[in-house]
Each structure stands twice: as structure tokens, then as C-alpha cells.
LUMGU-630606 format. One line per 3 residues: number of its first residue (from 1); their letters; for each residue x, y, z of C-alpha. Coordinates in Angstrom, 2 decimals. Layout:
BEGIN
NUM> a> X,Y,Z; ...
//
This chain:
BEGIN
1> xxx> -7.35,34.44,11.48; -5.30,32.99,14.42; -6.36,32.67,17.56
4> xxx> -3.68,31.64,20.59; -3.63,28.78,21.98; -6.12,29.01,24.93
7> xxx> -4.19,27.38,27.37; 0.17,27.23,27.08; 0.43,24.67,30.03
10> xxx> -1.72,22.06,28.03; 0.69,22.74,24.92; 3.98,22.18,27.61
13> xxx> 2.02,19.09,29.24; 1.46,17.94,25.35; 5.33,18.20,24.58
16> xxx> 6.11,16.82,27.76; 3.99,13.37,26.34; 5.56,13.92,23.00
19> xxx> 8.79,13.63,24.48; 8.08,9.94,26.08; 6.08,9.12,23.18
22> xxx> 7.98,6.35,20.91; 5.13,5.82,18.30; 3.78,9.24,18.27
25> xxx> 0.56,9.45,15.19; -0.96,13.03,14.42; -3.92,13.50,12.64
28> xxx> -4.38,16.48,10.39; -7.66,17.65,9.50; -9.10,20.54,7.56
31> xxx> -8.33,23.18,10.50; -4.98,22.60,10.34; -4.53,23.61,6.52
34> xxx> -3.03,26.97,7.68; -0.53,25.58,9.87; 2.98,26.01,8.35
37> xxx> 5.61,23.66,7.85; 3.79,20.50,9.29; 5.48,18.01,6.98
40> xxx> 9.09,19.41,8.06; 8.19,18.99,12.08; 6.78,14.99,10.98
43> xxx> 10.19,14.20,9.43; 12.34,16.76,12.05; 10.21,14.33,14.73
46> xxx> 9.90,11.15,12.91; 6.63,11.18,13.53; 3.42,9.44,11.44
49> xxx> 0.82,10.69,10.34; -2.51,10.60,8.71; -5.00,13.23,7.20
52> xxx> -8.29,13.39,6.66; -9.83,14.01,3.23; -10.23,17.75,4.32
55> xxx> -7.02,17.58,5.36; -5.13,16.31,2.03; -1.82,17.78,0.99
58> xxx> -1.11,19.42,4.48; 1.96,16.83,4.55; 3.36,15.61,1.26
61> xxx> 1.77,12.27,0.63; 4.77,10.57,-0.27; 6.85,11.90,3.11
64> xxx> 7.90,8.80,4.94; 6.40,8.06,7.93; 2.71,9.36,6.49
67> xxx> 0.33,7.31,5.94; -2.18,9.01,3.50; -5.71,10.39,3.63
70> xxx> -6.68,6.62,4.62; -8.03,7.25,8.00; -11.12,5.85,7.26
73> xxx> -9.72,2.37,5.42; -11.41,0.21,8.55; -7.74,-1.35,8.79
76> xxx> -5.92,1.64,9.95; -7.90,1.37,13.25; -5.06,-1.15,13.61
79> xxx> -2.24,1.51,12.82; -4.30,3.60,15.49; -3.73,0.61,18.38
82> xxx> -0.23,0.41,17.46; 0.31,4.48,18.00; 1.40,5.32,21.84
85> xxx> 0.50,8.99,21.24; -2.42,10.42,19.11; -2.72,13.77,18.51
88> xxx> -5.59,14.91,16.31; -5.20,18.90,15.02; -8.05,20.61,13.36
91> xxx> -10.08,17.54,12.84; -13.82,16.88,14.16; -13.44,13.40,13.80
94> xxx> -16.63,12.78,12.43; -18.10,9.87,10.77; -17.07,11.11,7.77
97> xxx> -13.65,11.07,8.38; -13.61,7.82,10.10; -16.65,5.89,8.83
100> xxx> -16.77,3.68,12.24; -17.24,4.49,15.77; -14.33,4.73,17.23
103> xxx> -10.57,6.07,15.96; -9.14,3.01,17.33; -6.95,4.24,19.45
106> xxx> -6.42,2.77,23.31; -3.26,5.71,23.71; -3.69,9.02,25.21
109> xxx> -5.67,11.31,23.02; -4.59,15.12,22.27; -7.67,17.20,20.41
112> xxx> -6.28,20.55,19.44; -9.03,22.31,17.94; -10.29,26.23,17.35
115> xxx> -13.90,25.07,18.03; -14.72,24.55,21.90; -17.46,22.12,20.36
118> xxx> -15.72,19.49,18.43; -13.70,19.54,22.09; -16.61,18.05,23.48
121> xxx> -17.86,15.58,21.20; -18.35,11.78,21.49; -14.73,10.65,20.54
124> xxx> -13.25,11.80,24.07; -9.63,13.02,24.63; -7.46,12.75,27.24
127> xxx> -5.65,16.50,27.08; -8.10,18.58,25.18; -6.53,21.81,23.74
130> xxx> -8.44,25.20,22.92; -6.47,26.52,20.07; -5.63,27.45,16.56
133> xxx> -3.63,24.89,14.60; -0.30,27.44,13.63; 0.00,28.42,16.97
136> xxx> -0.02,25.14,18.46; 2.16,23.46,16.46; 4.67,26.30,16.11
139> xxx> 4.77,26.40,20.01; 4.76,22.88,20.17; 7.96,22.97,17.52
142> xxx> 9.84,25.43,19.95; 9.27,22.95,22.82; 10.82,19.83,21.14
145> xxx> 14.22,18.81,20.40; 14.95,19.60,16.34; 15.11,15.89,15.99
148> xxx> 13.97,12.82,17.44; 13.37,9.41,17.00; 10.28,7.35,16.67
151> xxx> 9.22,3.80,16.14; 7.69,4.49,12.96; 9.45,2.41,9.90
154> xxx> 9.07,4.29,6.79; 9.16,1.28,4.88; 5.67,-0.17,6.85
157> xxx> 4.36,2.63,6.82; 4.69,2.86,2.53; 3.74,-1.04,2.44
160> xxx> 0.43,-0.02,4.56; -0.27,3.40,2.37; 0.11,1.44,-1.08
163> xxx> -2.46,-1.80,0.04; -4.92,1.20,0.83; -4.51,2.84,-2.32
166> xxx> -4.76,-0.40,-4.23; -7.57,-1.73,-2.24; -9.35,2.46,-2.88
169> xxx> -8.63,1.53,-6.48; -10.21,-1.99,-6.75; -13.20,-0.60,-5.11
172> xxx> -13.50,2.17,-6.77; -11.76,2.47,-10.30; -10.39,5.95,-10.71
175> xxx> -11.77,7.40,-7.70; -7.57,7.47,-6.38; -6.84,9.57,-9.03
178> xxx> -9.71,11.96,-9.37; -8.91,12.95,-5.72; -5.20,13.00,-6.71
181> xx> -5.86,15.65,-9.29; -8.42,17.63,-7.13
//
């Protein structure tokens, strides 16, 4: 079921910081696995991105610039600081999906969500949005150039996702590719 987006001047003042955005990060979470075409508007933006385990296989996980389903690797707090955009989509942010307190981030936070609750919770945003993923990002697509150019090296951002998987696999042998194959 989609629901608009609650509020169309949040999703204009959300392009609008897009647009002056040069390291813009999303983060994907589980209520954003029926949005369409998300891995097309990262590369069409050059935009990273990360998901969380919920969110895994909603962009390709070998599209350049994505970093994985490593959010919670305490090191991409880090990747977080470096991002001078963060927009989270369908994700509660919990502890699960971070495993520390904080995301990391000190740039303006965008929380699209369905769910006026995780809105409201501890992690704070700066331009909360009341909304179903699809609609928000397919808006959000009409509202931005077809291409753009970020920050974002593909070729850090591949160095960064293979030390996580390596370091996911030293901790814990196999675990990489049992979640692959689920």
C-alpha cells in the first residue's frame, strides 16, 4: 500500500538540500524495499549509500558508490562524518541497525518514514518527512537533474566495503556468505 507523501514542500525543501549537497549518503532500510528503481537514482545522482540488514538488495551491492549493509561496522560512523547530506528512507534506526548510539552523522538529517513514530524517536532529524518510500523518492527523482555529481569515489568507497566484509568474515567465519545466500 502507498501512502503520499504527507507533506510535498518538505520533499521540494529536501531536493533543494540535495541539490547543494556534494557528499550526499542515503540510508535504505526495510520500508523502502518497495521503492522502485533506487539503485538507478544512486548512480543517475552519484550518490552513496548504505542499507540496513532489512534493507539488503534494495541497491545492488556491488553498484559503485554503495557501501553495503555495513551500517553498523562501528567504523562507518566515520563514512557518516564525512557525508554533507544524510537521508535515511524507511529505516527506524534502531540499535539494531546501528549497534551504537548515535549514526554519526554532524550533517543535516532527512527521516522519510511511513510511521509518524520512528519520526519522533531519539536519533533526531533535521527535515522530518511523513511519507511512503516510492512516493518520495519518485517525487524526489522528478525534482533533480537526471545526473549529478558527488564527492563520492567509487574506488573508496569499494576499498571501505571490502575491509568490512573481510573484517565480518574474520569475526565471524561464514556468517558473509550465509547472509549472501539468504
Amino acid at each position: 500500500r502507498q501512502l503520499p507523501v504527507a507533506n510535498p514542500g518538505r520533499v521540494q525543501q529536501a531536493a533543494r538540500m540535495m541539490l547543494q549537497a556534494q557528499k550526499p549518503l542515503f540510508l535504505f532500510g526495510g520500508g523502502a524495499r518497495q521503492a522502485e528503481d533506487i539503485g538507478l537514482l544512486m548512480r543517475r545522482w552519484s550518490a552513496a549509500s548504505f542499507t540496513t540488514y532489512a534493507g539488503r538488495g534494495i541497491v545492488p551491492p556491488d553498484d559503485p558508490p554503495h557501501f553495503g549493509a555495513f551500517l553498523a561496522r562501528p567504523s562507518s560512523a566515520a563514512v557518516m562524518a564525512e557525508a554533507d547530506l544524510v537521508i535515511a528512507v524507511g529505516t527506524e534506526l534502531s540499535e539494531v541497525d546501528l549497534w551504537r548510539q548515535s549514526l554519526g552523522n554532524t550533517a543535516p538529517l532527512i527521516r522519510v518514514d511511513i510511521d509518524p513514530e520512528n519520526l519522533s524517536n531519539l536519533q533526531g532529524q533535521d527535515l522530518p518527512i511523513l511519507g511512503d518510500a516510492t512516493n518520495f523518492m519518485s517525487y524526489l527523482g522528478r525534482l533533480l537533474p537526471d545526473t549529478r555529481v558527488s564527492d563520492w569515489r567509487a574506488d573508496q568507497v569499494a576499498v571501505r566495503r571490502a575491509t568490512w566484509r573481510a573484517e565480518l568474515t574474520g569475526e565471524h567465519p561464514a556468517i558473509v556468505q550465509i547472509c549472501d545466500a539468504l
